[in-house]
Every structure is written in C-alpha cells, then in structure tokens.
KOLNU-402307 format. One record per residue (C-alpha): x, y, z; residue number from 0. Coordinates in nm, 2 decimals, padded with zeros to 4 digits. Layout:
N
[r [X Y Z] NUM]
...
//
This chain:
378
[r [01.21 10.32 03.32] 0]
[r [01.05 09.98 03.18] 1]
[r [01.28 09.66 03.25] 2]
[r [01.35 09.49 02.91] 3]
[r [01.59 09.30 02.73] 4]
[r [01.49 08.98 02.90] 5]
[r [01.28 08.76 02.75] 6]
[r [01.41 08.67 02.37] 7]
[r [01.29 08.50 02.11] 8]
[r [01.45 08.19 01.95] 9]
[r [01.43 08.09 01.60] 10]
[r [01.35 07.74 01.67] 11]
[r [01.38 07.60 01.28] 12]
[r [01.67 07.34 01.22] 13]
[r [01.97 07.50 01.10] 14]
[r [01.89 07.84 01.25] 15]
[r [01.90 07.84 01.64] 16]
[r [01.85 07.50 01.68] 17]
[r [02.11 07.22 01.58] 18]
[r [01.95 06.87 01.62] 19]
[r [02.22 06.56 01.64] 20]
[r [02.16 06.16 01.73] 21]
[r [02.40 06.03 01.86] 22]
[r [02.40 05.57 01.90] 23]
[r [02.51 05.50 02.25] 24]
[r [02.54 05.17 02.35] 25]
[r [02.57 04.98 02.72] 26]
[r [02.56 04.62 02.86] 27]
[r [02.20 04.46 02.79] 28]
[r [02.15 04.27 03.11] 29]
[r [01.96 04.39 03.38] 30]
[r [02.27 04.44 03.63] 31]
[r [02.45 04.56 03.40] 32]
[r [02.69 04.32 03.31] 33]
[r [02.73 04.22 02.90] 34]
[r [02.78 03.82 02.97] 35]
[r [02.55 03.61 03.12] 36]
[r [02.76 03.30 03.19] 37]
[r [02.64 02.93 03.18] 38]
[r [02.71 02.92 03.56] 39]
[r [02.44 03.19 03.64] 40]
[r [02.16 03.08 03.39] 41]
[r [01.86 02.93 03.57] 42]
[r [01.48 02.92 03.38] 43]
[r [01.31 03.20 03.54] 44]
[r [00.97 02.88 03.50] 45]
[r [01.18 02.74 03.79] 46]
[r [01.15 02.96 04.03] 47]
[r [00.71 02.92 04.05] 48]
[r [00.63 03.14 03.73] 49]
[r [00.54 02.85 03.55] 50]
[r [00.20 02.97 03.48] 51]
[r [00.32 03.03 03.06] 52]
[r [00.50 02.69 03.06] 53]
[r [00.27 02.60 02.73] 54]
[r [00.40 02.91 02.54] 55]
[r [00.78 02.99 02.67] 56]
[r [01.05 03.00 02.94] 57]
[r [01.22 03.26 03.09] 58]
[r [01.62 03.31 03.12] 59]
[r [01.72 03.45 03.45] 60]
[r [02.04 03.51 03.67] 61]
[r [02.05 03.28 03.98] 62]
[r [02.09 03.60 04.19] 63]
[r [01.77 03.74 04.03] 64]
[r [01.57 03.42 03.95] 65]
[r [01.24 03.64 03.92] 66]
[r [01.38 03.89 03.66] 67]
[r [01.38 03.77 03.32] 68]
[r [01.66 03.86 03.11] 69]
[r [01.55 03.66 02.80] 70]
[r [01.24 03.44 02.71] 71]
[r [01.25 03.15 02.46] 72]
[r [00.97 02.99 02.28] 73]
[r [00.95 02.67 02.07] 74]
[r [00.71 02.67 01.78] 75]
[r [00.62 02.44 01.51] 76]
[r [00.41 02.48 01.21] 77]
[r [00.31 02.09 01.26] 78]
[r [00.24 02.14 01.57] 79]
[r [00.49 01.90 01.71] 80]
[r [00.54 01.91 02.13] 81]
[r [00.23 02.03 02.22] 82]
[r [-00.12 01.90 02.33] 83]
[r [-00.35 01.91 02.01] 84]
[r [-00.72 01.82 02.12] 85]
[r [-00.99 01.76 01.91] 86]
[r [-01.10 02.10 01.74] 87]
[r [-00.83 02.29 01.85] 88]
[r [-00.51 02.40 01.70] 89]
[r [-00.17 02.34 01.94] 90]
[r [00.05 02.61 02.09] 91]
[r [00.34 02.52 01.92] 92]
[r [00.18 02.55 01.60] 93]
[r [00.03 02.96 01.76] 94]
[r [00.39 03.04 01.85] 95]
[r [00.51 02.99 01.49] 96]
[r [00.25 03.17 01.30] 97]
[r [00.20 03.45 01.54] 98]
[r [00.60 03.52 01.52] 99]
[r [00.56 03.45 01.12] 100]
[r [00.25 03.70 01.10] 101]
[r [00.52 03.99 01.30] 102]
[r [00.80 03.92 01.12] 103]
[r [00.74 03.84 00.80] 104]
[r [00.62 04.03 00.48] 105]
[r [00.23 03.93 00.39] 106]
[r [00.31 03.78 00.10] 107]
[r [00.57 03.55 00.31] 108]
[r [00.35 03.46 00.60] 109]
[r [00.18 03.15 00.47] 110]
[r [00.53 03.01 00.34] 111]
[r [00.70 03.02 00.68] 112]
[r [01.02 03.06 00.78] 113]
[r [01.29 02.97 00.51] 114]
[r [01.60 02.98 00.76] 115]
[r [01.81 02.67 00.66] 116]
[r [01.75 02.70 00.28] 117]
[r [01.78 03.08 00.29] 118]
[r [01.66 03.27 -00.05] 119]
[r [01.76 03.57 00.13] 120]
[r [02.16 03.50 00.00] 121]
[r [02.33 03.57 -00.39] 122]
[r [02.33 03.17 -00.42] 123]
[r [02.07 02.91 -00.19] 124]
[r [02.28 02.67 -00.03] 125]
[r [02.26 02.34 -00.19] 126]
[r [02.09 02.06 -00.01] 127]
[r [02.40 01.94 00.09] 128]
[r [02.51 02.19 00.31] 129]
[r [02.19 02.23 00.49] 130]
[r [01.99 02.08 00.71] 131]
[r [01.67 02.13 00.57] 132]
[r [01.65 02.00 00.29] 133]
[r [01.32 02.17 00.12] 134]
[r [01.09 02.47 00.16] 135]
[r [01.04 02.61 00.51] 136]
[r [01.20 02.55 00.87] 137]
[r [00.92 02.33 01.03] 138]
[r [01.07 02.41 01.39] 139]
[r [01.22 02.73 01.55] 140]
[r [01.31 02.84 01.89] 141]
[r [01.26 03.20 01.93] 142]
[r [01.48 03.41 02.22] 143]
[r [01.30 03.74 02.25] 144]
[r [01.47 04.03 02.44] 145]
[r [01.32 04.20 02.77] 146]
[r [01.19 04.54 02.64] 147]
[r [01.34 04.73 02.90] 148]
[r [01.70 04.60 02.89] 149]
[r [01.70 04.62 02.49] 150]
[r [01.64 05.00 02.50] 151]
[r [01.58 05.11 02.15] 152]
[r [01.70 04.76 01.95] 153]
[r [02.03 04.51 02.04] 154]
[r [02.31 04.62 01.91] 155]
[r [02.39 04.42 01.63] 156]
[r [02.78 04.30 01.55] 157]
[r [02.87 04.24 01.89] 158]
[r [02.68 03.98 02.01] 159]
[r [02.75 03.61 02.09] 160]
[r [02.57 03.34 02.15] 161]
[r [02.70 03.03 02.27] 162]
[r [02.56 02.71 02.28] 163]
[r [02.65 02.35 02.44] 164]
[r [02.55 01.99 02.46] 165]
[r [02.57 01.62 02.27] 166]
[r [02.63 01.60 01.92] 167]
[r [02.60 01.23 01.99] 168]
[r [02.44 01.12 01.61] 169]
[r [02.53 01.41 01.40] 170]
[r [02.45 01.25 01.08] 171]
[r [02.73 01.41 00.88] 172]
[r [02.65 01.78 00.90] 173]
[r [02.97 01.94 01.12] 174]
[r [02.84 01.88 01.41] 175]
[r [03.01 02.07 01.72] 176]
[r [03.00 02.06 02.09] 177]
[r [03.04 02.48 02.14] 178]
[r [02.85 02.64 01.86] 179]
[r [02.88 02.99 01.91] 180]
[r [02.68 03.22 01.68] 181]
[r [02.67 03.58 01.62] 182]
[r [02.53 03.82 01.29] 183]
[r [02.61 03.88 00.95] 184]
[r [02.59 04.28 00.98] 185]
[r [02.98 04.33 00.89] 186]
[r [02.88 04.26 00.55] 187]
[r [02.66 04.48 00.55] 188]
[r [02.33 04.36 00.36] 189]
[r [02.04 04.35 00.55] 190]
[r [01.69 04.22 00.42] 191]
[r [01.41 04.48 00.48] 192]
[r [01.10 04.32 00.68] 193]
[r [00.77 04.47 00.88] 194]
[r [00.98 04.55 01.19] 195]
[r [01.29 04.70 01.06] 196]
[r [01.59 04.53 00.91] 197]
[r [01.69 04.15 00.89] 198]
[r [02.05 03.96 00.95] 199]
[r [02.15 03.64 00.93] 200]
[r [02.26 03.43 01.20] 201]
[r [02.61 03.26 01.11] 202]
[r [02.88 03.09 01.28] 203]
[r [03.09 03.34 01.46] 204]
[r [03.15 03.54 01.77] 205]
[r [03.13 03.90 01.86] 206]
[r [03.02 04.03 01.49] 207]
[r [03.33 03.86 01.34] 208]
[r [03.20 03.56 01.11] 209]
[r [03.40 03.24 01.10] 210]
[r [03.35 02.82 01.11] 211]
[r [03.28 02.62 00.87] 212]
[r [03.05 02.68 00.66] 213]
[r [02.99 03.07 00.75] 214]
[r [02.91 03.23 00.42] 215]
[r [02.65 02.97 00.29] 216]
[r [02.52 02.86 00.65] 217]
[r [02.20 03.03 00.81] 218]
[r [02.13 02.95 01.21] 219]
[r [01.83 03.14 01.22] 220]
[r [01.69 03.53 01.18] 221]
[r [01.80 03.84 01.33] 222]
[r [01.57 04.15 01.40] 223]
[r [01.77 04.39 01.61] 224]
[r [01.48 04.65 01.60] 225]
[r [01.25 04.44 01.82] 226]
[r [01.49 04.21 02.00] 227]
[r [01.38 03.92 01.85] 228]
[r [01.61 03.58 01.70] 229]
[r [01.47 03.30 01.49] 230]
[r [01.64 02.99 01.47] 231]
[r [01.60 02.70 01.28] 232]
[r [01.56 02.37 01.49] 233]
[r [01.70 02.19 01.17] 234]
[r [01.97 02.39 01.19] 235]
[r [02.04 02.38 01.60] 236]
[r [01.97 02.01 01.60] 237]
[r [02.22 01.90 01.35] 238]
[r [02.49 02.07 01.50] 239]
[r [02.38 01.91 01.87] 240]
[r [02.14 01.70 01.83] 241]
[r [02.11 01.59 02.19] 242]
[r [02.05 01.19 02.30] 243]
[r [01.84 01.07 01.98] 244]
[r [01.68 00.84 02.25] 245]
[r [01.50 01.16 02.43] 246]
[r [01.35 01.34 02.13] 247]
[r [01.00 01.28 02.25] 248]
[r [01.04 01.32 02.60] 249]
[r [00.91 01.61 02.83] 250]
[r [01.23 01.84 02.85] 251]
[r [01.35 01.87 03.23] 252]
[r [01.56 02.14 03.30] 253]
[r [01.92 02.07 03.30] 254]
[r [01.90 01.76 03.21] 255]
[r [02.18 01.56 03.08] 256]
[r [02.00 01.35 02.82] 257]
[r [01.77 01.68 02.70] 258]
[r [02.08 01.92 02.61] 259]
[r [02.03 01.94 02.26] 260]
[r [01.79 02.04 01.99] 261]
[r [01.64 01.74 01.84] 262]
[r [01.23 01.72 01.87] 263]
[r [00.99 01.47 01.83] 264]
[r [00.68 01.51 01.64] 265]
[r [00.46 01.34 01.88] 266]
[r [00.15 01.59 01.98] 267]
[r [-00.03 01.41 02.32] 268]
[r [00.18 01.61 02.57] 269]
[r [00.34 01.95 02.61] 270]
[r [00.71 01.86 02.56] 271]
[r [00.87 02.22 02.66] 272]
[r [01.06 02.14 02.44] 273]
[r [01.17 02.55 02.49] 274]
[r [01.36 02.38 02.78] 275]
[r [01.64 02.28 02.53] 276]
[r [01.77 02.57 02.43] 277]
[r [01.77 02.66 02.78] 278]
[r [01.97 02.34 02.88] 279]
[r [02.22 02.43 02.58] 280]
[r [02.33 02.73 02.81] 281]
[r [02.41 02.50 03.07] 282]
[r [02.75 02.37 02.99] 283]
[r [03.07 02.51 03.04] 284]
[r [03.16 02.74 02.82] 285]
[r [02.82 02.87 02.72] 286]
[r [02.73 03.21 02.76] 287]
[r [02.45 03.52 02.58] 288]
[r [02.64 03.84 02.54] 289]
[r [02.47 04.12 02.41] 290]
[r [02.49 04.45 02.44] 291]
[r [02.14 04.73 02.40] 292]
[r [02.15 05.04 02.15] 293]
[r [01.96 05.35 02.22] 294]
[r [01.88 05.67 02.01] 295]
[r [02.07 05.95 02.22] 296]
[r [01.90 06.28 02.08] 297]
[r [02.10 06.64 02.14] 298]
[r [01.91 06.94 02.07] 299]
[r [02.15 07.25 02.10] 300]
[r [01.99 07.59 02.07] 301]
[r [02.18 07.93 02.02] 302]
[r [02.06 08.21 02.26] 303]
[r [02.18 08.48 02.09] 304]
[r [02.18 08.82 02.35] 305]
[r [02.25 09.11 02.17] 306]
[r [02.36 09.49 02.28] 307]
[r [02.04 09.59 02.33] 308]
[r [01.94 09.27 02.57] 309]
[r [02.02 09.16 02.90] 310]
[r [02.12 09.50 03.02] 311]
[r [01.88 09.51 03.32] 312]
[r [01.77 09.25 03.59] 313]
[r [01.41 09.18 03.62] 314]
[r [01.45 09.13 03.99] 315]
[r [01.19 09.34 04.19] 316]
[r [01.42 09.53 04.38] 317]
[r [01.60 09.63 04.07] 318]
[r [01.33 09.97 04.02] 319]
[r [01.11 10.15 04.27] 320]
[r [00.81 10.33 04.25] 321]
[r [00.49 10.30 04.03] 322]
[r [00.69 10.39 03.71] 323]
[r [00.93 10.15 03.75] 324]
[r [01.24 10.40 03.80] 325]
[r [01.61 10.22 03.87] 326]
[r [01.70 10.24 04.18] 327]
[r [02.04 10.25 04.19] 328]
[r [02.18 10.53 03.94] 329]
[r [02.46 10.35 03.88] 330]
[r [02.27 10.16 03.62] 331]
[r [02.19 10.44 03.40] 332]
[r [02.35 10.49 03.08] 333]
[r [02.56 10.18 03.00] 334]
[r [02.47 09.94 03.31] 335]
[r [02.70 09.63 03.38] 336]
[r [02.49 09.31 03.47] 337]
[r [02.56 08.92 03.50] 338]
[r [02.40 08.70 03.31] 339]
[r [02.36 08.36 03.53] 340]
[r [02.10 08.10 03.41] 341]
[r [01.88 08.09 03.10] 342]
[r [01.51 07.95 03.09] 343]
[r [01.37 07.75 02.79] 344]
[r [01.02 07.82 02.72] 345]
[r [00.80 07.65 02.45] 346]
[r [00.48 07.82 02.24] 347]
[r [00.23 07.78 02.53] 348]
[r [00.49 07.96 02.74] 349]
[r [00.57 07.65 02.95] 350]
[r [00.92 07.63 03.09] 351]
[r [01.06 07.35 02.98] 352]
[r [01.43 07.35 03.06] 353]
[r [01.65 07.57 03.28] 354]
[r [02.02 07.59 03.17] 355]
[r [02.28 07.77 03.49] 356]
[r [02.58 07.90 03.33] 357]
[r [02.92 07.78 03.50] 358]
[r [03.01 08.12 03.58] 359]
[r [02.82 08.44 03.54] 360]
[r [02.86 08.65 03.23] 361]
[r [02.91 08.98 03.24] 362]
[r [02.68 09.22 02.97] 363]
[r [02.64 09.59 02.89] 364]
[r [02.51 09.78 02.59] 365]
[r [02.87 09.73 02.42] 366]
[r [02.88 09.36 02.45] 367]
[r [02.67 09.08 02.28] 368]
[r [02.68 08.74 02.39] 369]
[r [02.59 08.33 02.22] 370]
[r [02.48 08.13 02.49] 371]
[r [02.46 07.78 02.37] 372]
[r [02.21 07.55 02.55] 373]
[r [02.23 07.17 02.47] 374]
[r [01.97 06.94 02.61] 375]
[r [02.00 06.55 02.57] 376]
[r [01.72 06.30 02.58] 377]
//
C-alpha cells in the first residue's frame, strides 16, 4: 500500500491560505538600548582619534562606547562660511548643503535651498517678525543624521526630543532660551511629501507634544523620519542660543564654554567645525537626544488545511515493508490513528523554507480533518 496524504498543497494567494499583516514595532534607538542619551554621557566620537572626517562632520558617542557613533552632525552652508575655500575649489561647507539639498529636496527645489525659518510649507509664512530669517532660504544648517543600524526602518516620529543648552547671551529680541527642547509636528498630522518619504516640522516641544512660544508659526528645522535625517536652520538655533557673540569665528573646541551656541561666522580661511556646536549644545545639564527606531514587523500566517483523506499514514521508513510498500503493522488498516507533530514549509523550487513543531501532537484518522495555522514573522 502506497504512503500518501503527506505532502499538501497550499493556496499561497492573499486572502486564501495565506493572511499577510504588518505590524509597526517600535524599541529604544540607541545602540545599548537605552531611549536617552544624557548630556553627562555625550562625548564627539572625533575625540577619541577618528578625526580623519573632521572637514565634513562629527560623531555623537556614549563615553562608555566612544568608538560607536550613535549620531553624526554636519554643518553646511550655501556661502560656504567655516570652511577652507582655495582658489578654484568650492568649500565643504558649501558640499554638505547641496549634497543634503540634492537628497532631500524636490528638483525643482534644489537650487532654492532650504526654506526652514520662513517655511512655505505652512497655511500662513510667518511674518518677518517672528523669524529669524528674514528672506528666502536658510544660509546655514546643521544636519544630525541617524546611524543606519540603530534607526531600523525610520525614527519613530512623535516621540522624540531633542534638547539643547548653552548662552543666549545677545539674543536680539527673538525668545531666546537657555533649554530649547524640540520635537515634531506629526500630531497634527500634515506631512509635506519629498524624494525620501514624508516631511515634518521641527517645533518647540517635547516628546511629540507641541508647546513654547511660538509653536504653530515657528520652524527649527526639517524632519525626514524615513532616512533618519534632521535639518535645522542655524538662523533659527542661533537666535535662540546664540553662544558668546565674541567666538563666532573661532575654531569650535569641544566643550567649550565660549563655543556652546550656534552663532557662525562667515569667514572662509580655516575649517571652523563649526559641527562642534551643536555638539557642545548637548553638553549642559539638562540636555539630552531621545529617540526611539520604527521597524516594519511583517506576519505571514498560512492555513494548512489537512483533510480526511490526508495525514492518515506516516512516511517514516519503518512504517511499510517489502518492495510494495505493504503496512506493517495491521493495526493501521482501515481507519488508522496517527499524530501529526511538525509541519514543513516548502516554496516552488521545493526548498524548505520554514519548519513549524506543533505544541502537542495531533491526533488524525480518516474521520477527522484538521487547520493547522503556521505564522512566520520577519
């Protein structure tokens, strides 16, 4: 007697025997899994003798893990302000910005730059006076770019905070604030569509909750959750903390006193890393980064179905004897009792490709049918 009943054939097509979900999962973004990295623990990962990209960004790292870089920020600067501009050459400053303008922005927005502290992106453009920039583009922006690994499929947005700190020594008259802490405008729910995916604002606020003065009509900078990436203006930073108006031009030195703030110069004979700053602004009490990652959790669920008719015999060798395959145990004629105890997922090249053990075995004959459901996460 031939052994059968064992290998079955799934209807693979969605909504048959195969249910497709995705399901958002979300965990701490930083590399030991913690959500906060406080002010305390923030070193510049350029510190610690990877210094070799000084001219282009810093790294953020935990002072227990100086060589892993949580974060990287970049200063860039369509004048090419706080960079070395030789003869015939174009400064890295001045790279930074349109090689981040040239991802993020649409082609027919690249040559304009970034429009952060005016943005046209809201029902009514703030008026000059409650903005920093006064016209046109942000000249200056510090970038913070996510580490690709620890950002999974995109930051989860309406949770984050950023929190910055230094002198706002010479604010000028625009609300300046020792703690700015800045978050995204995603709870009311209007993105702006771009190349990589959607854009948010970044307002005053904490954790996804908007608040401060000046929320609704003020934009910090660019959010773009799907590649880890936030734009800031530096008009924007600077007149909330301007730093010591006396070290604008200097060469930024890492937590230093008199270069915790975001005020530039616009000199172009020296690198200024001037990247540094927003580095230093996560130096003072009460400054922190806390994100969180997002990833795509997909759950495919297929429906074995084992009818009367399957399942009823073992295909293990010593199930039959001889060369026509006769049962051995007569016991298993007529309505045979077996246990089903593990199923084997196979694909069209007849590759296993999953192997599902039940928690107990199952018990079949020909007057029984059984659904075995089979979910496999990735």
């Amino acid at each position: 007697m031939a052994i059968a009943g064992t290998n079955l054939q799934i209807d693979s097509t969605e909504g048959m025997d195969k249910i497709t979900t995705v399901e958002k999962v979300t965990t701490p973004y930083h590399s030991d899994g913690s959500e906060t990295l406080l002010a305390a623990n923030i070193v510049s990962s350029s510190q610690t003798g990877q210094a070799t990209n000084e001219k282009y960004f810093f790294g953020i790292a935990k002072n227990t893990t100086p060589k892993t870089q949580e974060w990287n920020v970049a200063f860039g600067s369509s004048n090419g302000h706080g960079a070395l501009v030789e003869a015939n050459t174009k400064s890295e400053t001045e790279a930074i910005y349109k090689q981040y303008a040239s991802l993020l922005l649409a082609p027919t927005e690249v040559t304009g730059g970034f429009i952060i502290s005016r943005n046209n992106s809201l029902s009514t453009v703030p008026t000059r006076a409650k903005v920093a920039a006064s016209v046109g583009k942000d000249t200056n922006i510090f970038v913070l770019t996510a580490r690709r690994t620890n950002m999974k499929d995109r930051i989860n947005k309406g949770t984050w905070t950023i929190a910055l700190s230094g002198s706002n020594s010479n604010v000028g008259g625009i609300d300046g604030a020792k703690l700015l802490e800045l978050t995204d405008d995603s709870a009311n729910g209007t993105p702006t569509a771009t190349p990589v995916g959607d854009r948010y604002n970044i307002v005053s606020g904490s954790a996804g909750t908007i608040s401060g003065s000046g929320a609704s009509d003020r934009t910090f900078g660019f959010f773009y959750p799907e590649v880890g990436v936030l734009v800031f203006s530096g008009a924007e930073l600077s007149s909330s903390i301007p730093g010591d108006s006396g070290s604008k031009s200097d060469t930024a030195i890492f937590d230093d006193a008199t270069h915790k703030g975001f005020g530039v110069g616009t000199t172009t004979n020296a690198n200024r890393k001037n990247g540094l700053r927003f580095i230093n602004c996560l130096q003072p009490n009460g400054a922190k980064l806390s994100f969180r990652d997002e990833e795509d959790q997909v759950s495919a669920q297929y429906f074995c179905r084992v009818k009367s008719g399957h399942g009823n015999f073992s295909n293990n060798p010593t199930f039959v004897s001889g060369s026509e395959n006769k049962l051995r145990n007569d016991k298993m004629r007529g309505n045979p009792q077996t246990f089903i105890t593990s199923l084997q997922l196979y694909n069209e090249n007849e590759q296993m490709v999953a192997v599902a053990n039940l928690s107990k075995p199952l018990k079949k004959n020909f007057s029984s049918e059984a659904t075995i459901k089979v979910k496999l996460t990735y």
